[in-house]
Backbone as JSON Lines, residues from 0, in Angstrom:
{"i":0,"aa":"X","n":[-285.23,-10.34,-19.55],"ca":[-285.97,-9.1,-19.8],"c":[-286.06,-8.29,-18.51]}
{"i":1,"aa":"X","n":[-285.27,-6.78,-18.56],"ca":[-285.8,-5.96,-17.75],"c":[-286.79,-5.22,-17.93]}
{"i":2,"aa":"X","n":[-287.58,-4.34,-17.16],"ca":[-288.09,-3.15,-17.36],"c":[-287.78,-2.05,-16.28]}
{"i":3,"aa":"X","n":[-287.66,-0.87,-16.46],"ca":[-287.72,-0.59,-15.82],"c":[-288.25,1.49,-15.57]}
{"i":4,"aa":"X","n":[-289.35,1.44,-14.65],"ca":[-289.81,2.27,-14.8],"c":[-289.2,3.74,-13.35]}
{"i":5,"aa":"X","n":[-288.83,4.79,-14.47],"ca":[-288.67,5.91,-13.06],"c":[-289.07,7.23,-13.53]}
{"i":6,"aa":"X","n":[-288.58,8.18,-12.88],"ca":[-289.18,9.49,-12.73],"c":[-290.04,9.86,-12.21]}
{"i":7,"aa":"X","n":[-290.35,9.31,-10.9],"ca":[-291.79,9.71,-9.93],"c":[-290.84,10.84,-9.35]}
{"i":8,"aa":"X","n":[-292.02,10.97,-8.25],"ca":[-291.3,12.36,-7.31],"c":[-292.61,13.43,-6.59]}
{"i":9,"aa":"X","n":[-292.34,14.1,-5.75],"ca":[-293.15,14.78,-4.84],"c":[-293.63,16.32,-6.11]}
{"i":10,"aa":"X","n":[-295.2,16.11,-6.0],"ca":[-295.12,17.1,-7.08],"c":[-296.57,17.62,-6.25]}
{"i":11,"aa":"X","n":[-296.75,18.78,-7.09],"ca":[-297.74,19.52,-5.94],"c":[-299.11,19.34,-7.32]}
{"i":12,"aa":"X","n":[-300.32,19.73,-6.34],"ca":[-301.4,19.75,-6.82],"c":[-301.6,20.46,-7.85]}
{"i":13,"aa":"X","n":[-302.13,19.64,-9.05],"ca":[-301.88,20.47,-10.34],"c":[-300.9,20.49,-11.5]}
{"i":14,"aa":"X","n":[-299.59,20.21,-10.41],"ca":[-298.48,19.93,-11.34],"c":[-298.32,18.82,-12.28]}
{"i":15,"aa":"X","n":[-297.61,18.77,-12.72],"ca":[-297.17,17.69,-14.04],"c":[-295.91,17.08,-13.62]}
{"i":16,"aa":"X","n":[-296.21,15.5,-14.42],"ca":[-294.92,14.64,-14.31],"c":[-294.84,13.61,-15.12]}
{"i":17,"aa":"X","n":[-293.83,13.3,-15.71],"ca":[-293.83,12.44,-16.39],"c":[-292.35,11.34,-16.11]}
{"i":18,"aa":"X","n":[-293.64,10.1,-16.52],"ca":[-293.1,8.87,-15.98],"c":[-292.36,8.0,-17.28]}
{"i":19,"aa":"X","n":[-291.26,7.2,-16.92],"ca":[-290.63,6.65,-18.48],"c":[-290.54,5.14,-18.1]}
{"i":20,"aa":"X","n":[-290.64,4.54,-18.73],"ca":[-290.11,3.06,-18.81],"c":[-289.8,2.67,-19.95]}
{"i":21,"aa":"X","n":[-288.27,1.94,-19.71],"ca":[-287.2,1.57,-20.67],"c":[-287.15,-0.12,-20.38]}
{"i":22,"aa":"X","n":[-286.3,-0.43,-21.68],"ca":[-286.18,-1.97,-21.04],"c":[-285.44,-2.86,-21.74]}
{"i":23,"aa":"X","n":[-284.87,-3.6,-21.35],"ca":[-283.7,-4.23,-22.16],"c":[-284.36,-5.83,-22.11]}
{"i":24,"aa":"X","n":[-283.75,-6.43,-23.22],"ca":[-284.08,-7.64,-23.83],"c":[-285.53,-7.55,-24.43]}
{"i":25,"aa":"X","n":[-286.28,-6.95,-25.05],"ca":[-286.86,-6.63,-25.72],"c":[-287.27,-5.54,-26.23]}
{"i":26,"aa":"X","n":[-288.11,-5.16,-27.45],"ca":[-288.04,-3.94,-27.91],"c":[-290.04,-3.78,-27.4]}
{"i":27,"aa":"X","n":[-290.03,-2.62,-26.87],"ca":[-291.25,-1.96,-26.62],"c":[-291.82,-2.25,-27.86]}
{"i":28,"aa":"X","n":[-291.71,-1.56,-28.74],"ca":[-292.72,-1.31,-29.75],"c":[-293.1,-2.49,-30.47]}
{"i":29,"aa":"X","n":[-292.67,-3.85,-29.89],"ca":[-293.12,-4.89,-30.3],"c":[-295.09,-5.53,-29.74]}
{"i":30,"aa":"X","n":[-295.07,-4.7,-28.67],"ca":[-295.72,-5.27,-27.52],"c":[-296.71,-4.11,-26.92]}
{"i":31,"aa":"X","n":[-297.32,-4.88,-26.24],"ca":[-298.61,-4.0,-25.67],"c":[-297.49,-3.46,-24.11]}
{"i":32,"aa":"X","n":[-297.84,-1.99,-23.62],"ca":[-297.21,-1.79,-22.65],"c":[-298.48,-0.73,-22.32]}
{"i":33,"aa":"X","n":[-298.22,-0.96,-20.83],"ca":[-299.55,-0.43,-19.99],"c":[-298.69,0.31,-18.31]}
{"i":34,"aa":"X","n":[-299.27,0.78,-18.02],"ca":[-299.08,1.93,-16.71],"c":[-299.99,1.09,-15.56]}
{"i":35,"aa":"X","n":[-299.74,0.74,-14.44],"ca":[-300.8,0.7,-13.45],"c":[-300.13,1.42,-12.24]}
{"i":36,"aa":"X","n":[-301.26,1.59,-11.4],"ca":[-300.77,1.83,-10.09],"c":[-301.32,1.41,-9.11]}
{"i":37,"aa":"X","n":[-300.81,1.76,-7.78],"ca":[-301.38,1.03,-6.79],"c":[-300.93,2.05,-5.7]}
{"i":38,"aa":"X","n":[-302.09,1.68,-4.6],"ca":[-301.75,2.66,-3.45],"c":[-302.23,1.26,-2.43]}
{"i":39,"aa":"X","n":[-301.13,1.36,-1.65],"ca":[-301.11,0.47,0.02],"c":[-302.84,0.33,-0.01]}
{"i":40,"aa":"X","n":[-303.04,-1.22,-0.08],"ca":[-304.5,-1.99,0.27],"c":[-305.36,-1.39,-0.84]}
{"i":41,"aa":"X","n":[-304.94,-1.6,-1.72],"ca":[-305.86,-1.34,-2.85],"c":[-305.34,-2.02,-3.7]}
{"i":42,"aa":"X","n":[-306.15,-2.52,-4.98],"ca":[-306.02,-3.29,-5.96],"c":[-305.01,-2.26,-6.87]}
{"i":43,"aa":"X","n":[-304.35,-3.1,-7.74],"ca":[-303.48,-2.33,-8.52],"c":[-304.82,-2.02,-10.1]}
{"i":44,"aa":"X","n":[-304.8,-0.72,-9.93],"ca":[-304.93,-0.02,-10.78],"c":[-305.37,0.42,-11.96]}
{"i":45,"aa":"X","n":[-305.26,-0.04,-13.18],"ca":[-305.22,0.14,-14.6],"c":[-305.12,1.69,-15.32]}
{"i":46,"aa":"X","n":[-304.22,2.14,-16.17],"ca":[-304.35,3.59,-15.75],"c":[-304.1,4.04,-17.49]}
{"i":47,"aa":"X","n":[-302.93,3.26,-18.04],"ca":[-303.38,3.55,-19.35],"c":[-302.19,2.35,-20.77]}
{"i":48,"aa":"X","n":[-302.48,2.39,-21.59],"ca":[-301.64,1.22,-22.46],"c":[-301.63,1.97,-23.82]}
{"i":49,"aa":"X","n":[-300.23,1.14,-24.6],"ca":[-300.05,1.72,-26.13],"c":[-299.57,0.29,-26.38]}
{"i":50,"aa":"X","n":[-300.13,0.36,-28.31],"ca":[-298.95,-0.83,-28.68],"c":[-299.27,-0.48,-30.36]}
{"i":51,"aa":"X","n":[-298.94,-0.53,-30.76],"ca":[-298.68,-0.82,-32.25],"c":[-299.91,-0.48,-32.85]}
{"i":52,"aa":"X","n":[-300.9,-1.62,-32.49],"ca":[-302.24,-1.27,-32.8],"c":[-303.35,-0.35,-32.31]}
{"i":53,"aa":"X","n":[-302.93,0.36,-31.53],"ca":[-303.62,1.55,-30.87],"c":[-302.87,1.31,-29.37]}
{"i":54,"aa":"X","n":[-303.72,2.69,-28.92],"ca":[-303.62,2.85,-27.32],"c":[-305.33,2.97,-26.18]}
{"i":55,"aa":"X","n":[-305.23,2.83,-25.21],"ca":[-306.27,3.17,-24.03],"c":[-305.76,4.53,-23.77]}
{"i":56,"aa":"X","n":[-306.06,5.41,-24.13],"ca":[-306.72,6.95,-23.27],"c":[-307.44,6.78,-22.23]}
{"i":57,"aa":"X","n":[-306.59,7.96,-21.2],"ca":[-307.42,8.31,-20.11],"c":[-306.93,9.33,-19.84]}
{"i":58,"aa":"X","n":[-307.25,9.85,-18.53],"ca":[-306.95,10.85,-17.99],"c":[-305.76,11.29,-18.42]}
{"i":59,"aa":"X","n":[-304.73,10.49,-18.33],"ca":[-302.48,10.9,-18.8],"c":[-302.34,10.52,-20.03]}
{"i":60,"aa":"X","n":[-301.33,10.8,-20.76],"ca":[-301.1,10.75,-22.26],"c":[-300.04,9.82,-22.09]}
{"i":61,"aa":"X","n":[-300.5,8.76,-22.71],"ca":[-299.35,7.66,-23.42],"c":[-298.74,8.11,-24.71]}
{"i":62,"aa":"X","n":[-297.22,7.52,-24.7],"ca":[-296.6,8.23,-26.13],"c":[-295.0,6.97,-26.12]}
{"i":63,"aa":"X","n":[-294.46,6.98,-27.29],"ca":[-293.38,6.08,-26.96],"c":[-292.72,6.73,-27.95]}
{"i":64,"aa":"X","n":[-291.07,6.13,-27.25],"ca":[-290.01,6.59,-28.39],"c":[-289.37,5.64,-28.63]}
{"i":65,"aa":"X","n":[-289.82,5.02,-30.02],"ca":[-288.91,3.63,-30.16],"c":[-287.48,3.4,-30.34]}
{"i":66,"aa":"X","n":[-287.03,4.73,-30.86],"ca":[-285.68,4.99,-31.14],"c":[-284.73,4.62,-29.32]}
{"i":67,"aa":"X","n":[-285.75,5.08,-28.45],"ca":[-284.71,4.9,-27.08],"c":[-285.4,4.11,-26.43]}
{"i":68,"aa":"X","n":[-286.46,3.09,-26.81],"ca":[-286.98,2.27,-26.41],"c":[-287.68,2.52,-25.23]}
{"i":69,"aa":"X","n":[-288.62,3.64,-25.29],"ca":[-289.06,3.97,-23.54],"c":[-290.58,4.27,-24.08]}
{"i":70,"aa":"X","n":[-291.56,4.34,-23.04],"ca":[-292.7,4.51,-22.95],"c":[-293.01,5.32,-22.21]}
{"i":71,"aa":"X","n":[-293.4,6.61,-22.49],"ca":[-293.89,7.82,-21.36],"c":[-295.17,7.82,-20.99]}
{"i":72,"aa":"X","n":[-295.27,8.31,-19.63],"ca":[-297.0,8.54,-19.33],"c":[-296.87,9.9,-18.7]}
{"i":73,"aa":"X","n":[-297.63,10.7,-19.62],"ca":[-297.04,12.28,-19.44],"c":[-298.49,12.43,-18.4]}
{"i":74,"aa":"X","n":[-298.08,13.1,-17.06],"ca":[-299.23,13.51,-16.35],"c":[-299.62,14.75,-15.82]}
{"i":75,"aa":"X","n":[-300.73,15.36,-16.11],"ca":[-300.99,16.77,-15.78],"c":[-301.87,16.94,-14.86]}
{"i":76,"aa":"X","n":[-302.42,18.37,-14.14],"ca":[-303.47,18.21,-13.43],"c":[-304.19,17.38,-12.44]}
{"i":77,"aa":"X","n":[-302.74,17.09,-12.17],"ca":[-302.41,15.99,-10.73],"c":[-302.88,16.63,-9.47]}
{"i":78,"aa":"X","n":[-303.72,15.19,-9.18],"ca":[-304.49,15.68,-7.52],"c":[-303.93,14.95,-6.35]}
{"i":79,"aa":"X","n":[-304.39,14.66,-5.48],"ca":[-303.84,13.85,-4.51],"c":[-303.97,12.68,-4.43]}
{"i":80,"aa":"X","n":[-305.44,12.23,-5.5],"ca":[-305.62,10.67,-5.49],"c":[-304.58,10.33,-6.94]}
{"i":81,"aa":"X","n":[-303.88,11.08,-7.49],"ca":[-303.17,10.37,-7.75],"c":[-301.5,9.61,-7.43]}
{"i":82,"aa":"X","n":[-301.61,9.94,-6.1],"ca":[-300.86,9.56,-5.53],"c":[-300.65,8.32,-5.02]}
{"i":83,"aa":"X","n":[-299.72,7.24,-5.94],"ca":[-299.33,6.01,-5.61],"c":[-297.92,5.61,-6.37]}
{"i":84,"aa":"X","n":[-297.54,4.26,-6.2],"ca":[-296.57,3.56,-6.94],"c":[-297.43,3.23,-8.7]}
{"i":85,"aa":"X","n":[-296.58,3.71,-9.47],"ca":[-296.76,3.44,-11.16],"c":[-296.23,2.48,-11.54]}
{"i":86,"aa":"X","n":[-296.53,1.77,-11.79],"ca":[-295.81,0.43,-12.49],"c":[-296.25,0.41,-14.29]}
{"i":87,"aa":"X","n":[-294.74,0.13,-14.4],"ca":[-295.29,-0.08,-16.34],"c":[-294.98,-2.29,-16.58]}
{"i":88,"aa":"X","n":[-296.08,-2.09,-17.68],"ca":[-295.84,-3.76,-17.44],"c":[-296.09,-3.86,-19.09]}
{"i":89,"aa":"X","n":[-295.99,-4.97,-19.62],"ca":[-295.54,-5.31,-21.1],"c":[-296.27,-6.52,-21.03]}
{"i":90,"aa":"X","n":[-297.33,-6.79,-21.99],"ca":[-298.11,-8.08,-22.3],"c":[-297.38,-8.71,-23.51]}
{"i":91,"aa":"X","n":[-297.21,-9.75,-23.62],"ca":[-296.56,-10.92,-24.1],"c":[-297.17,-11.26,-25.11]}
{"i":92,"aa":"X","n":[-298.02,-11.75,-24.84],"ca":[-298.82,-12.97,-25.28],"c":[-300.23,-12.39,-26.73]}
{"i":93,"aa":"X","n":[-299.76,-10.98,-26.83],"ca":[-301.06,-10.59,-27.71],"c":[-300.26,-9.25,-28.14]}
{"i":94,"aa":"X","n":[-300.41,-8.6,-29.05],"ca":[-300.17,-7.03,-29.59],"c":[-301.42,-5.73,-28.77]}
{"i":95,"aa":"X","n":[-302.64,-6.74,-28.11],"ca":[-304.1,-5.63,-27.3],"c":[-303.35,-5.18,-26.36]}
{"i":96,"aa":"X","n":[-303.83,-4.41,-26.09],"ca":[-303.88,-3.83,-24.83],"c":[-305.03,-4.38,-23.57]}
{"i":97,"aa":"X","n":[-304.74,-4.12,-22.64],"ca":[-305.82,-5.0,-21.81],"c":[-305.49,-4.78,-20.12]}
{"i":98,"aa":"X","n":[-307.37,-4.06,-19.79],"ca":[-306.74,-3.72,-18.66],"c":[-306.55,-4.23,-17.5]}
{"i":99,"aa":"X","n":[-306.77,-5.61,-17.4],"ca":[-306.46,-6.26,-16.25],"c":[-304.67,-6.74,-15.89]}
{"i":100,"aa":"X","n":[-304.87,-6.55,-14.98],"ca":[-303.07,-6.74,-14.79],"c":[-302.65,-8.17,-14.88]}
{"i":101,"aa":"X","n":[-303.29,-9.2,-14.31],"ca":[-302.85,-10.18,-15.0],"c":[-302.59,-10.92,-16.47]}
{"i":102,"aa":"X","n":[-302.95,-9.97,-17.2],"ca":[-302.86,-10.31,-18.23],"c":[-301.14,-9.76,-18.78]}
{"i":103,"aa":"X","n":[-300.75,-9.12,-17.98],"ca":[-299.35,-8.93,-18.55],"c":[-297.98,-9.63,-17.61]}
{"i":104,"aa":"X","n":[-296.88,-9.93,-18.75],"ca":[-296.23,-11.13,-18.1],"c":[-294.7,-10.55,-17.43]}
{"i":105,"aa":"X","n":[-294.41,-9.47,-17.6],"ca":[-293.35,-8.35,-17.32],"c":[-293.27,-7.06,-16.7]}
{"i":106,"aa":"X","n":[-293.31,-7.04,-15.33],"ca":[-293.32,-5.47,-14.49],"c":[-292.31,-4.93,-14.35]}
{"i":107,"aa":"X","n":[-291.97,-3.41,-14.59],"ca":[-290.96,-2.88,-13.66],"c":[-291.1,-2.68,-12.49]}
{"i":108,"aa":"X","n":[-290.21,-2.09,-11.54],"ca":[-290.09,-2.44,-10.2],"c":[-290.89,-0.97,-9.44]}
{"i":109,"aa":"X","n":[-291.88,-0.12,-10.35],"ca":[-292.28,1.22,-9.68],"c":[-291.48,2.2,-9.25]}
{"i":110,"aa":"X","n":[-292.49,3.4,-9.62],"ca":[-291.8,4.56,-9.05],"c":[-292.84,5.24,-8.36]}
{"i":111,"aa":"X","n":[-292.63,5.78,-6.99],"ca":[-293.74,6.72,-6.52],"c":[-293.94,8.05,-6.99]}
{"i":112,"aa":"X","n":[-295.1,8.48,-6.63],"ca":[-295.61,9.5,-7.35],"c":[-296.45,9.97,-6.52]}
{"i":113,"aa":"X","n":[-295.76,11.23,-5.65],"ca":[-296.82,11.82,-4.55],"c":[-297.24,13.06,-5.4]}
{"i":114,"aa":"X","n":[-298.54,13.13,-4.8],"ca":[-299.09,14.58,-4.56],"c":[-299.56,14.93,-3.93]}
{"i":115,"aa":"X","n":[-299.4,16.21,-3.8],"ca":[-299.0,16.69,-2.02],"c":[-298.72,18.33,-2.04]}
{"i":116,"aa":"X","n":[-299.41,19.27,-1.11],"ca":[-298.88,20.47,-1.36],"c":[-297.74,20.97,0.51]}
């Protein structure tokens, strides 16, 4: 099982971006898949999840396209604290969502995501 998450990039205050994670040897829409992030000396994150049986809302919009097997986290009204590495991760073991990170058994490898003017 890969995952793998990209489309970060230097985006200015305010702007929008959206993040995808795809993944081979399994199908997303089987499974709980969640967004975290992390910024250097800080705990990773929790930021938002979808699966079958609902999703966690927050601040960015979760959405998936099962047809291409990817999971978007569409982000708007981006400030500077949201500036870190995004990681998308896939829980195994349950169809919930759940926001502690250990609870999921599959990460992609991050994409950064500055903001910055």
């Amino acid at each position: 099982v890969q995952l793998q998450a990209f489309g970060g990039g230097l985006v200015l205050p305010g702007g929008s971006l959206r993040l995808s994670c795809t993944a081979s040897g399994l199908s997303l829409a089987d499974y709980a898949v969640a967004w975290f992030r992390q910024v250097p000396g800080k705990r990773r994150e929790f930021v938002s999840c979808i699966s079958y049986v609902g999703s966690v809302k927050g601040r960015f919009t979760i959405s998936r396209d099962n047809a291409e097997n990817t999971v978007y986290l569409h982000m708007s009204s981006l400030k500077s604290e949201d500036t870190a590495v995004y990681y998308c991760a896939v829980r195994l073991k349950t169809v919930h969502c759940n926001s502690y990170s250990n609870e999921y058994e599959y990460w992609g490898q991050g994409t950064l995501v500055t903001v910055s003017s």
